[in-house]
KOLRO-623741 format. One line per 4 residues: for each residue y, x, z of C-alpha. Coordinates in steps of 0.05 Angstrom, whole numbers. Layout:
# KOLRO-623741
Y X Z ~ ... .
This chain:
# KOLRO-623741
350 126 91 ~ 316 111 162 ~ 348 80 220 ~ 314 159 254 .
348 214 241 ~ 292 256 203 ~ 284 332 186 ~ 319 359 131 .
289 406 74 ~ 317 471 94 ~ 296 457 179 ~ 223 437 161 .
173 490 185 ~ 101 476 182 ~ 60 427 153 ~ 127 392 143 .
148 441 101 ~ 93 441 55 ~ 87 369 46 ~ 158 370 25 .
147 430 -28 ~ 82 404 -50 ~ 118 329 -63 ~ 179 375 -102 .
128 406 -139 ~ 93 345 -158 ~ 138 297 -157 ~ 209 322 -161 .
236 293 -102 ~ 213 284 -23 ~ 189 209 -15 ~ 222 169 41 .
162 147 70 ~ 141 236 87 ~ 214 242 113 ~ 197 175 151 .
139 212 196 ~ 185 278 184 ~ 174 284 268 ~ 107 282 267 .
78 299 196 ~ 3 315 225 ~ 1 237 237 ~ 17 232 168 .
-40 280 138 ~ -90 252 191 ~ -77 184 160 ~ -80 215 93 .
-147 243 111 ~ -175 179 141 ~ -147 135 81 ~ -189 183 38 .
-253 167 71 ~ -235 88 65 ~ -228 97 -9 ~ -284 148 -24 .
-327 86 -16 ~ -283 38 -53 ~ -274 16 -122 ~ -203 39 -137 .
-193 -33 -167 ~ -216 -69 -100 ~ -177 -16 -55 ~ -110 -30 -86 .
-124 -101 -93 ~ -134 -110 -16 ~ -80 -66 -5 ~ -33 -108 -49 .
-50 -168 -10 ~ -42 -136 53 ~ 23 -112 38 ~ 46 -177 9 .
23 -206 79 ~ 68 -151 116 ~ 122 -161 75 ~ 125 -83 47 .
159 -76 -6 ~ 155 1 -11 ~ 76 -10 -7 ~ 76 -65 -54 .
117 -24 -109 ~ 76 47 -91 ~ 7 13 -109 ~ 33 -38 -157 .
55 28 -199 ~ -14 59 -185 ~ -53 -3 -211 ~ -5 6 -272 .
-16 82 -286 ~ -94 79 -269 ~ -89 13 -327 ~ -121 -30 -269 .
-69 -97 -290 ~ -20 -94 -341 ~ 52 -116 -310 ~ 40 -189 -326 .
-16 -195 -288 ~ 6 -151 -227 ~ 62 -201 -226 ~ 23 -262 -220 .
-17 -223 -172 ~ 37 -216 -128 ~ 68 -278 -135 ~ -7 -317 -121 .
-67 -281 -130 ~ -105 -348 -131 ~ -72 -369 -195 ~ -64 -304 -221 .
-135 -310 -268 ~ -169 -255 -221 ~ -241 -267 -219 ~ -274 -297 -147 .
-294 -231 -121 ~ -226 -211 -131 ~ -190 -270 -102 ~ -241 -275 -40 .
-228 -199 -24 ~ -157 -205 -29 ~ -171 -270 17 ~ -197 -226 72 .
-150 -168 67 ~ -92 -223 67 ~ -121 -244 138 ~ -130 -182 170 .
-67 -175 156 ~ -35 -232 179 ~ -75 -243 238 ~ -148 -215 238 .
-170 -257 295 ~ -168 -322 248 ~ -217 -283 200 ~ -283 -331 204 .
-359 -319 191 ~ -356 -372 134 ~ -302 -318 102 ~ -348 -259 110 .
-403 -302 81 ~ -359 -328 16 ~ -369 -251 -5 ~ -435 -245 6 .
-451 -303 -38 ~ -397 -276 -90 ~ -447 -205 -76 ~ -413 -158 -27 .
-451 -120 16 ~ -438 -121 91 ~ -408 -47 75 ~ -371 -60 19 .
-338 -124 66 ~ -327 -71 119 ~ -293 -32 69 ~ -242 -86 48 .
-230 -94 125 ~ -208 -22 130 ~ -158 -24 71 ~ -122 -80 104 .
-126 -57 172 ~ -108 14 153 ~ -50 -12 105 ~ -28 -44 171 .
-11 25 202 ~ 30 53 146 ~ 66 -14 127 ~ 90 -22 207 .
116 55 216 ~ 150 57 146 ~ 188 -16 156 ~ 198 -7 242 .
237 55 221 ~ 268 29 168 ~ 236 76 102 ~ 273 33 37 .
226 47 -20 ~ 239 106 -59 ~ 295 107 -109 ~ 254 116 -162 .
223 49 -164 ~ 290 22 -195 ~ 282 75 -264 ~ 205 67 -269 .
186 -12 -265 ~ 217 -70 -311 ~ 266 -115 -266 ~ 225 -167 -262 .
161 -130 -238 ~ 208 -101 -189 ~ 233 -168 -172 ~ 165 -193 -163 .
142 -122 -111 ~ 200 -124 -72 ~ 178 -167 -16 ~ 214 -142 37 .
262 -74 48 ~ 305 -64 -12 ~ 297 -2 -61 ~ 344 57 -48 .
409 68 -74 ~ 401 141 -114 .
């Protein structure tokens, strides 16, 4: 599951323990990404607490749309199929579109705000230091506020963070994937790390 070894159900104490029983509850099963930070779960719900302010500000729309890109960029397949399914469930894009999205969201019929945000979040990504004033300014003419460009900046950046932990310690995306998505949606979000046997 991780190349760590990580803290089983009936050891975890703590905050540990209750984000594993509140996951159960919800979900029916501990995602590998919480077992992932298993060693240090307060880093977890401090990122969960900071991601929260990022998206308080944020259309849901444009926060998973930078965060797709971003994750494309990183090569994250478990963050690619997590908020691929959320775009789904919140009727955001229909699986035909979040296919093309991931294959190219520049020929994927997204409007220009949409395609110049994704833009930016792909650069942070990949390397924030070739980011240029003529890219800020492309989404001020398309009518972003300096804010809402800061915003789009955070969602990449912070997608950065999880991405790097989950993939350097080697979190496959949770099994689940494989049942809930069509094979080839799940063809097109698997980027990088491969799904998990069940």
């Amino acid at each position: 599951m991780t190349f760590i070894d990580t803290i089983p159900d009936e050891q975890a104490s703590g905050v540990l323990a209750t984000l594993y029983q509140e996951q159960r509850a919800d979900d029916g099963y501990v995602w590998n990404n919480t077992r992932a930070f298993s060693h240090r779960p307060e880093v977890l719900t401090g990122w969960n607490a900071f991601l929260s302010t990022i998206r308080a500000n944020m259309d849901l729309r444009r926060y998973e749309l930078a965060t797709l890109a971003a994750a494309r960029r990183l090569r994250s397949s478990y963050c690619m199929l997590a908020h691929g399914s959320v775009m789904l469930a919140n009727d955001l894009l229909v699986p035909a579109e979040l296919r093309a999205v991931a294959a190219d969201h520049r020929s994927a019929g997204l409007d220009p705000v949409d395609v110049a945000v994704m833009d930016l979040a792909d650069k942070v990504a990949a390397d924030a230091t070739t980011v240029t004033q003529a890219d800020i300014e492309e989404l001020r003419a398309l009518g972003l506020s300096d804010p809402e460009i800061f915003d789009v900046v955070l969602a990449a950046a912070a997608r950065c963070f999880m991405s790097k932990v989950i993939d350097a310690v080697g979190a496959q995306p949770d099994h689940v994937y494989e049942e809930r998505l069509e094979p080839e949606l799940r063809e097109a979000l698997v980027v990088g790390r491969p799904i998990a046997a069940s």
